[in-house]
VOGU-3710 file (C-alpha; in Angstrom, 3 decimals, decimal comma):
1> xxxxxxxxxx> -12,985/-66,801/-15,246  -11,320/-69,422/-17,793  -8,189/-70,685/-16,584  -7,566/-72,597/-19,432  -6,207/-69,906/-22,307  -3,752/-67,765/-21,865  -1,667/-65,368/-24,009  1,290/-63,568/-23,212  2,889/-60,658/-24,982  0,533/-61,501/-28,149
11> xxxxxxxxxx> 1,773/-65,104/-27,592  -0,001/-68,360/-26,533  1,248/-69,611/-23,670  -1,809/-72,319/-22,472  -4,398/-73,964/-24,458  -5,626/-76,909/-22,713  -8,600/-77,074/-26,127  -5,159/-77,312/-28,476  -3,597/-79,753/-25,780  -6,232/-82,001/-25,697
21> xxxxxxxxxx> -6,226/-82,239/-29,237  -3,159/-83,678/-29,385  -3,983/-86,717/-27,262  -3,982/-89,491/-29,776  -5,744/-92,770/-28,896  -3,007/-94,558/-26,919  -4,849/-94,464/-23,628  -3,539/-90,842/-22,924  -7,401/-89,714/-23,410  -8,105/-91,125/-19,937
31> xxxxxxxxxx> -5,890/-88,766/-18,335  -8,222/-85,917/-19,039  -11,418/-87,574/-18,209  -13,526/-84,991/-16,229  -11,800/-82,175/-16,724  -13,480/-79,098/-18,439  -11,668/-77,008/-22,000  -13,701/-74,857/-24,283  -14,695/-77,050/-27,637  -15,671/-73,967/-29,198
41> xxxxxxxxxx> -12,189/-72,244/-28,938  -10,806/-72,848/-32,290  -13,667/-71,073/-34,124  -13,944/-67,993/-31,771  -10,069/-67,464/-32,236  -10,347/-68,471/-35,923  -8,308/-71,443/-35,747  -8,379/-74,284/-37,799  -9,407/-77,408/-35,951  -6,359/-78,833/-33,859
51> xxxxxxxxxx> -4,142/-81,264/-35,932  -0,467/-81,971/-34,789  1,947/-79,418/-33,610  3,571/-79,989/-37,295  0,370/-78,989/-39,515  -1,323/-76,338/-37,021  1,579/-75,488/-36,694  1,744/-74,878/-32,703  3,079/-71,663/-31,363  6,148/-73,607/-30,125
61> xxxxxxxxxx> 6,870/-75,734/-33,056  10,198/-75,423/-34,746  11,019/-76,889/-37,845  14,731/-77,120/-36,857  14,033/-78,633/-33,485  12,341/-82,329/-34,072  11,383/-82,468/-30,235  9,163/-79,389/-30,970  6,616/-82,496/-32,510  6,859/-84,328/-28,949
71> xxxxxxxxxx> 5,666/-81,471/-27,537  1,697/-81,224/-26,912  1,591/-77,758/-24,744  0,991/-76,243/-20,767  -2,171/-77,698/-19,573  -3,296/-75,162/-17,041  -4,766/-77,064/-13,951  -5,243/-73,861/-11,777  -4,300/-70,189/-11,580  -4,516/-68,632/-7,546
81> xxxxxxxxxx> -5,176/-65,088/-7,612  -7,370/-63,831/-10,796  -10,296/-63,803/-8,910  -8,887/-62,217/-6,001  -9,896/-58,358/-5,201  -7,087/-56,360/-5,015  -7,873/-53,076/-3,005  -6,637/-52,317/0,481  -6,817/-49,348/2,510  -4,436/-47,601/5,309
91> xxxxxxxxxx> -5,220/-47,522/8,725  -3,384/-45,193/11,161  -4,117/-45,153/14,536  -5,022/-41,892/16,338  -3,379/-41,313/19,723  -6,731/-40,687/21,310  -9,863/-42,998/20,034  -10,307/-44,614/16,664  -8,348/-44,518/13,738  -7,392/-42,505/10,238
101> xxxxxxxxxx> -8,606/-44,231/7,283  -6,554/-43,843/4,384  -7,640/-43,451/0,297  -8,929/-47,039/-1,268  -6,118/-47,928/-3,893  -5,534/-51,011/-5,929  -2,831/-52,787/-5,733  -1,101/-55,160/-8,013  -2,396/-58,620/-8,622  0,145/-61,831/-8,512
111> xxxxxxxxxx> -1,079/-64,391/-10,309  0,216/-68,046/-9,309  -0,084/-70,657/-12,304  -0,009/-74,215/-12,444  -0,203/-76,563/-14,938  1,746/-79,919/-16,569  3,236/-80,412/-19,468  1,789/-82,328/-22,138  4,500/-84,468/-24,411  5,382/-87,955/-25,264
121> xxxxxxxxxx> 8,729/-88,332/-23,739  11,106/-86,150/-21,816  12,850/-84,885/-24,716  9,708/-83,075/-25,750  8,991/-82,156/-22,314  12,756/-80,460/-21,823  11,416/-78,562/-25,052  8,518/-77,315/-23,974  10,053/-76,350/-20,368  12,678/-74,099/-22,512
131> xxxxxxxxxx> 9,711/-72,799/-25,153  8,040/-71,145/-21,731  10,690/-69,863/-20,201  11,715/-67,708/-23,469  7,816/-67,363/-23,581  7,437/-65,873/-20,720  9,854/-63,162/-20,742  7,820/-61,458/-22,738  8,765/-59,174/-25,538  11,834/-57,502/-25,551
141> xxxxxxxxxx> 10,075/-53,760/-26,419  8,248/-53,419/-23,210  11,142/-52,787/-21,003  10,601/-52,753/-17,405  6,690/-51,770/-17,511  5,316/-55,454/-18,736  3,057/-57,045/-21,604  -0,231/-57,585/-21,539  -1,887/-61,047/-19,980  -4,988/-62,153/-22,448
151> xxxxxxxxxx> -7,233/-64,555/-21,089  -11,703/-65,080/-21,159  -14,277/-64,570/-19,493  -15,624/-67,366/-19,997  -16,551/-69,947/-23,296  -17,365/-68,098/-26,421  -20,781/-68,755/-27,456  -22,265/-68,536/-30,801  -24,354/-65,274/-31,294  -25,377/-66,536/-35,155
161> xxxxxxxxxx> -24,321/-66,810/-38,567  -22,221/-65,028/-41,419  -23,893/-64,814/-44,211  -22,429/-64,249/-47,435  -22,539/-59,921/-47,771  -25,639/-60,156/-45,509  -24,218/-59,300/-42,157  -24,622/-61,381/-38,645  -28,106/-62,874/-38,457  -29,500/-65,733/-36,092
171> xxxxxxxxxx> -28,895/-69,557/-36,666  -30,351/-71,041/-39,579  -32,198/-67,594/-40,706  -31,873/-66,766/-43,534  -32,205/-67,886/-47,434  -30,340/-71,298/-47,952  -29,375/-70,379/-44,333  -29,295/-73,912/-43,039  -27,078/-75,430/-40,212  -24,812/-76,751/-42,444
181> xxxxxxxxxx> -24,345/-73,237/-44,369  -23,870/-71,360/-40,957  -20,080/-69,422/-40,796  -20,360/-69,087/-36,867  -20,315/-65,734/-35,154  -18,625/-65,577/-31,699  -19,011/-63,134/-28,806  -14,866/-63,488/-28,023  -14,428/-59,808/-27,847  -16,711/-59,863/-24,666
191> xxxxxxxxxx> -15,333/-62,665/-23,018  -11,995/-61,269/-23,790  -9,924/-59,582/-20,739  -6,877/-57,953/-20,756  -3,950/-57,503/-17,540  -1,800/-54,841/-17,906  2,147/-54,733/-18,069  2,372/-58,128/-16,651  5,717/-59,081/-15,762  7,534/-62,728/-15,233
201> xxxxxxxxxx> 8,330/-62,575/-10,997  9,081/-66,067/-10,742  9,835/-69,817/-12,411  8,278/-71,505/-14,228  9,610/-74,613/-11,883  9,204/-77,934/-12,077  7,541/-79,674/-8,776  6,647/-82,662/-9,676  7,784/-85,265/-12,750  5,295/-87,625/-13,445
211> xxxxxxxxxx> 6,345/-91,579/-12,908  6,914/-94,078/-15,629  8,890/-91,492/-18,261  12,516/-92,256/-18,841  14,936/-90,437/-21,116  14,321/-91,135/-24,806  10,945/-93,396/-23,985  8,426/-92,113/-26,621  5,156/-92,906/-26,481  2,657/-92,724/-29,227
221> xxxxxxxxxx> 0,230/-90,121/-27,528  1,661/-87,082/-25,531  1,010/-87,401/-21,363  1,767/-84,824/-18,768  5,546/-85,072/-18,068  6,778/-82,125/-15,589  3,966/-80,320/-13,364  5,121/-76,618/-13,481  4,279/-73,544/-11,469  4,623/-69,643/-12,317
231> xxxxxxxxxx> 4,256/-66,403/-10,639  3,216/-62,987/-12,512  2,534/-59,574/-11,789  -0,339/-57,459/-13,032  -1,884/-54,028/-12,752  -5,396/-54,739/-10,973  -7,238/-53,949/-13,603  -8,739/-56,732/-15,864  -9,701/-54,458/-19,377  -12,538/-55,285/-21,318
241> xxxxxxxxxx> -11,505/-54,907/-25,758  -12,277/-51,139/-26,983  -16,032/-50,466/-27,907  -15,716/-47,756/-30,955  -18,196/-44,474/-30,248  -16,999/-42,650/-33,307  -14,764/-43,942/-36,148  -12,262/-41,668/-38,207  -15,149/-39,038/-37,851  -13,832/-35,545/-39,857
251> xxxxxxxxxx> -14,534/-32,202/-38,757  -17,202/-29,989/-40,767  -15,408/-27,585/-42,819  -15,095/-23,858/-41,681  -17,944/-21,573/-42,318  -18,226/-18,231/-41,790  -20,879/-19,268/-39,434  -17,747/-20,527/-37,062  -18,560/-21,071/-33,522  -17,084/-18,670/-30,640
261> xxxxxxxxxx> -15,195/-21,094/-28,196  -15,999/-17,708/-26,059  -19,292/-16,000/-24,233  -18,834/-12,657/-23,223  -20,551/-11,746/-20,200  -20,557/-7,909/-19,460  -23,645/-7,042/-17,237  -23,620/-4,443/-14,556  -24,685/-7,297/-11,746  -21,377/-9,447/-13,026
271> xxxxxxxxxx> -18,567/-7,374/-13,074  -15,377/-9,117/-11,974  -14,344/-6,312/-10,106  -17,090/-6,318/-7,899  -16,869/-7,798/-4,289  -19,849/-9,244/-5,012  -18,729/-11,547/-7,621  -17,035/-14,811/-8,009  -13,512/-13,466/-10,003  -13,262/-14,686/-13,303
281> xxxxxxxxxx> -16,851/-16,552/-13,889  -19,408/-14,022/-13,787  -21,454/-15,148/-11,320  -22,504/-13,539/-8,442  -21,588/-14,583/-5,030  -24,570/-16,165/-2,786  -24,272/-16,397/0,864  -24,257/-13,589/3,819  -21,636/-10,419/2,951  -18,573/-10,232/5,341
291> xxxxxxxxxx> -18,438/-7,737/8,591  -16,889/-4,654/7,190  -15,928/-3,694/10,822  -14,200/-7,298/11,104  -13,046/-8,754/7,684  -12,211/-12,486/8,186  -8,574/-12,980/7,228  -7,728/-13,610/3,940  -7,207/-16,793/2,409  -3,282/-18,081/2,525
301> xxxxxxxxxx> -1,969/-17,877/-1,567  -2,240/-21,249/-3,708  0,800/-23,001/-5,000  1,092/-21,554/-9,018  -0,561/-24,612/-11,076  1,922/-25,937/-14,004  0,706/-25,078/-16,828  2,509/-24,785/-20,739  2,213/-21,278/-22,594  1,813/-22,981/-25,772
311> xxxxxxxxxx> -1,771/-23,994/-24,927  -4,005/-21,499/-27,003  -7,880/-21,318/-26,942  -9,395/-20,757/-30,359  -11,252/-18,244/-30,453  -13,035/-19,518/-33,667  -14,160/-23,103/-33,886  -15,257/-26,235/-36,020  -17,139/-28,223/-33,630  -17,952/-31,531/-33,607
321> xxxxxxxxxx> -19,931/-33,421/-30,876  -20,579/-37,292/-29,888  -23,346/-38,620/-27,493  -22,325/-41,406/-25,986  -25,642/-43,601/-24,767  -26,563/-44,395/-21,451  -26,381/-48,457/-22,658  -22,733/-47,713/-23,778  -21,836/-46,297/-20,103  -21,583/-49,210/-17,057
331> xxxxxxxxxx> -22,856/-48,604/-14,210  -21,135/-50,427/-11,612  -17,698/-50,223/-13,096  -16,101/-47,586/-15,353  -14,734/-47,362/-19,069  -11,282/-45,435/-19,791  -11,074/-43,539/-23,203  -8,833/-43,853/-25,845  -9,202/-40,505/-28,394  -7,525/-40,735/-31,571
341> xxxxxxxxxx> -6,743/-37,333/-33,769  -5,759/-37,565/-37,575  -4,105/-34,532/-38,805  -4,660/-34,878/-42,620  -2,314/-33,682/-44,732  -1,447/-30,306/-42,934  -0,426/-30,209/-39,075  -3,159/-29,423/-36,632  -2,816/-27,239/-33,885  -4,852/-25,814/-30,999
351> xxxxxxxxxx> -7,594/-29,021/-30,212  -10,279/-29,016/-27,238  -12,029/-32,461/-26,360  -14,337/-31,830/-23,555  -16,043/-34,506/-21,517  -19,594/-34,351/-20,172  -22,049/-36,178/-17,948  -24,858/-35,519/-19,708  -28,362/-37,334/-17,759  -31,013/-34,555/-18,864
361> xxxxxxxxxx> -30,070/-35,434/-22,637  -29,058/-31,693/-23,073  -28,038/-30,121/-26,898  -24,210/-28,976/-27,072  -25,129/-25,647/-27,337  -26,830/-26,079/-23,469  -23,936/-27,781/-21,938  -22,070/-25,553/-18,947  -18,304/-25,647/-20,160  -17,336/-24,855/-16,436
371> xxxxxxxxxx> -19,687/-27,878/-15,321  -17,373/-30,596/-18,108  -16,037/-33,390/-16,289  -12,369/-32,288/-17,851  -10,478/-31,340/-21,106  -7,853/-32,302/-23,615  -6,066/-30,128/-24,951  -3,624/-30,736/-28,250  -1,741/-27,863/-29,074  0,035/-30,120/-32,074
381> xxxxxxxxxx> -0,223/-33,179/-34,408  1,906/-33,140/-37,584  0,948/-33,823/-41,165  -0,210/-36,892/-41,774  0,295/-38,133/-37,931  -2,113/-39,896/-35,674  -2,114/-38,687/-32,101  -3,289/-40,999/-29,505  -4,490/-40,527/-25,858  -5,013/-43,780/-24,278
391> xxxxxxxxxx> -6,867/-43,808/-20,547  -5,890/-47,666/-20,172  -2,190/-46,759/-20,319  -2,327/-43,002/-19,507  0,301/-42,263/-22,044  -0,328/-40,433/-25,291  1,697/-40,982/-28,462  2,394/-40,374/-31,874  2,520/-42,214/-35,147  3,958/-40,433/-37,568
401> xxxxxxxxxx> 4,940/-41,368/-41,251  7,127/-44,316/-41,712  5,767/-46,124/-38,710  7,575/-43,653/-36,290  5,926/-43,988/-32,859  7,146/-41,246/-30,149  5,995/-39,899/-26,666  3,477/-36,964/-27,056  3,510/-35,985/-23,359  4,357/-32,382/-24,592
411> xxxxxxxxxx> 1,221/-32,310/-27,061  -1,100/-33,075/-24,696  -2,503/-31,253/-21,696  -4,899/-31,139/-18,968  -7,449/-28,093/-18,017  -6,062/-24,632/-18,032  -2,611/-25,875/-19,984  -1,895/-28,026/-16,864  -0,844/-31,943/-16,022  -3,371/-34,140/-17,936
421> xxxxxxxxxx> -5,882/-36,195/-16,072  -7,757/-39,045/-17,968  -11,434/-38,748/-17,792  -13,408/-41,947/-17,028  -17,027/-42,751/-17,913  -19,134/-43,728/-15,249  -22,555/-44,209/-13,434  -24,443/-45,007/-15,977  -25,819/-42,093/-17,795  -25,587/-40,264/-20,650
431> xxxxxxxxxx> -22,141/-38,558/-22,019  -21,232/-36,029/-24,582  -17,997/-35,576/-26,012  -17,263/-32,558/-28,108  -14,373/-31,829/-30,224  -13,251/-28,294/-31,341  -10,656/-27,401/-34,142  -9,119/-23,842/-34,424  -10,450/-22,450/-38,255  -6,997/-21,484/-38,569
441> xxxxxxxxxx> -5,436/-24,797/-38,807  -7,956/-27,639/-40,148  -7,334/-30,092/-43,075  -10,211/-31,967/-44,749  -8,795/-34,756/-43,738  -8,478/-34,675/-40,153  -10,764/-36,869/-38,489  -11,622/-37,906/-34,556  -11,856/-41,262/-33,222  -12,727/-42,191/-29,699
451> xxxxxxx> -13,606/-45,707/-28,155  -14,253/-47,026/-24,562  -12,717/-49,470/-22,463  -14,106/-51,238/-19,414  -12,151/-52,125/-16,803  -13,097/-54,354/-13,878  -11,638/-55,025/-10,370
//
């Protein structure tokens, strides 16, 4: 991973490219000698090459504040813990031989930063120290539950060239197309990687205070000053940035040719009533009959599920369906999904989303809806509202007119009206997604929009 960018709560917190930048020649040059930052940086975060903290201007700078110029930013010399793997297991001894083993879980990750800061005198060090503390609280809308940690993969690399309302194409291609003409293209959206509601646990500190600075020395090139260190918390998951599937995708209009979300089943061999038969899916039982001198005893009574009696399934339909590639699936990790509804200009009501594995590239129409990996149901989205379920959070919300942004837990349920679980895509295969509207209550405008997001231990 690259230690040396960070970004906290949308904010830059450590840029050792901008930092080194702002070495001037007075010798302070030397200090870095052998040490590694990204020259490419600036371009893949569209930044303008690195001037002063004045012109950039720097994330810190303050026009008020003059030592906000003195100040040239962390330089991160290490962070302890990104790269470790955060999954541990329970062990419980039996009384006789061996051992229970508990569920794998992931735990949290702590993070451990160090760095120095970069100034040309104390003043603009003292600056800087008080810029990272306010920094690193984060902002002041997440609450308890954290910000999100940004940092890459590793150093963007040029994937080819702008061209002027022709697209991406490679280096020096096409007409005119020579180096000099190139706009760069970065891959920074897959070297970016996200840690979830990452929270401030301790410092930053100072340990060490290099020698040779007195109080209201200034030099002509910035130096490192105060060597800090910084502890955070993170979820263990490092995200990769969404991959779109489908974008603001509307639903065909109602026909009269409407699907059924229902097959009736009625055959003589499949009657629910029969003893025969699997209750409620219409499918015979397989496996030896039961003594009828000796019955076994029957089976003790389940727990009633939660469920909401405002989830309705439409018996009518508007159907659309997304295949999701085998390419677009990871193997070895996962990918969470974040589905997006638009209501259009009229509420929406009663909305199915099923999930599928899908390997033997089957049509919609041959897909098992008892053998779907899970559902989302939306009984509700009001006019002109976006409703959002989001499998890296595992919240769902919605943003209504005038910015309004409000908890949707009630909107949104799981299979059979119950709790919602979030569906992840996985293995490597093929997926379908498909979408159902009731007739009843579909604007033109509505449209679906679903994305995946990678996540890695």
């Amino acid at each position: 991973m690259l230690e040396t960018y960070l970004t906290f709560a949308g904010n830059e917190i450590a840029n050792n490219t901008r930092t080194a930048s702002y070495l001037v020649d007075s010798g302070a040059g030397g200090t870095l000698q052998g040490q590694c930052f990204c020259d490419t940086l600036p371009d893949a975060i569209d930044d303008a090459p690195y001037t002063t903290p004045e012109l950039d201007p720097a994330p810190w700078y303050d026009e008020s504040d003059p030592r906000s110029t003195r100040f040239a930013g962390l330089w991160i010399e290490k962070i302890d813990g990104l790269n470790n793997t955060p999954i541990e297991r329970t062990i419980t001894q039996r009384i006789g031989d061996g051992a229970v083993r508990g569920c794998l879980r992931a735990k949290d990750k702590t993070l451990t930063v160090t760095g120095w800061l970069f100034a040309q005198d104390e003043c603009g060090a003292d600056y800087g120290l008080v810029w990272l503390r306010s920094a690193l609280l984060g902002s002041q809308c997440a609450g308890c539950n954290g910000d999100d940690l940004c940092f890459l993969a590793c150093c963007p690399n040029q994937i080819g060239c702008r061209g002027d309302g022709e697209g991406e194409h490679e280096h020096g291609d096409g007409e005119g197309g020579g180096e000099d003409d190139c706009d760069p293209v970065y891959d920074t959206d897959v070297q970016l990687r996200t840690l979830k509601n990452s929270a401030l646990v301790s410092g930053p500190d100072v340990v060490a205070v290099a020698p040779g600075f007195h109080q209201g020395m200034c030099l002509e090139g910035a130096r490192p000053v105060y060597q800090v260190t910084f502890q955070i918390s993170t979820d263990p998951y490092m995200w990769r940035q969404p991959v779109s599937m489908v974008e603001a995708q509307p639903w065909p209009l109602p026909t009269e040719d409407a699907v059924c979300n229902i097959t009736w089943n009625d055959l003589d061999e499949c009657d629910p009533a029969n003893p025969d038969c699997l209750p409620g899916s219409n499918v015979p039982l397989r496996g030896c009959i039961a003594d009828e001198l000796c019955p076994p005893p029957p089976p003790p009574p389940r727990l009633p599920a939660a469920s909401a009696a405002c989830v309705c399934l439409p018996l009518t339909v508007v159907r659309q369906c997304i295949e999701i590639p085998s390419n677009k699936v990871p193997a070895w990790l996962d990918s969470a999904l974040r589905i997006e509804v638009y209501s259009g200009e009229a509420p929406l009501r009663n909305v199915s989303v099923r999930v599928w594995q899908n390997p033997q590239d089957k049509t919609a129409a041959e897909l098992d809806g008892c053998a779907a990996l899970g559902t989302y149901y939306i009984t509700y989205v009001p006019a002109n509202s976006y409703l959002t379920i989001d499998g890296v959070t595992e919240k769902s919300t919605l943003r209504c007119p005038g910015f309004v942004q409000t908890n949707a837990s009630t909107q949104v349920y799981g299979s059979g009206g119950g709790p919602l679980e979030h569906i992840t895509l996985s293995c490597g295969v093929k997926h379908t997604i498909c979408a159902d509207v009731d007739t009843t209550y579909i604007d033109p405008l509505a449209s679906l929009t679903i994305s995946t997001i990678t996540r890695e231990l």
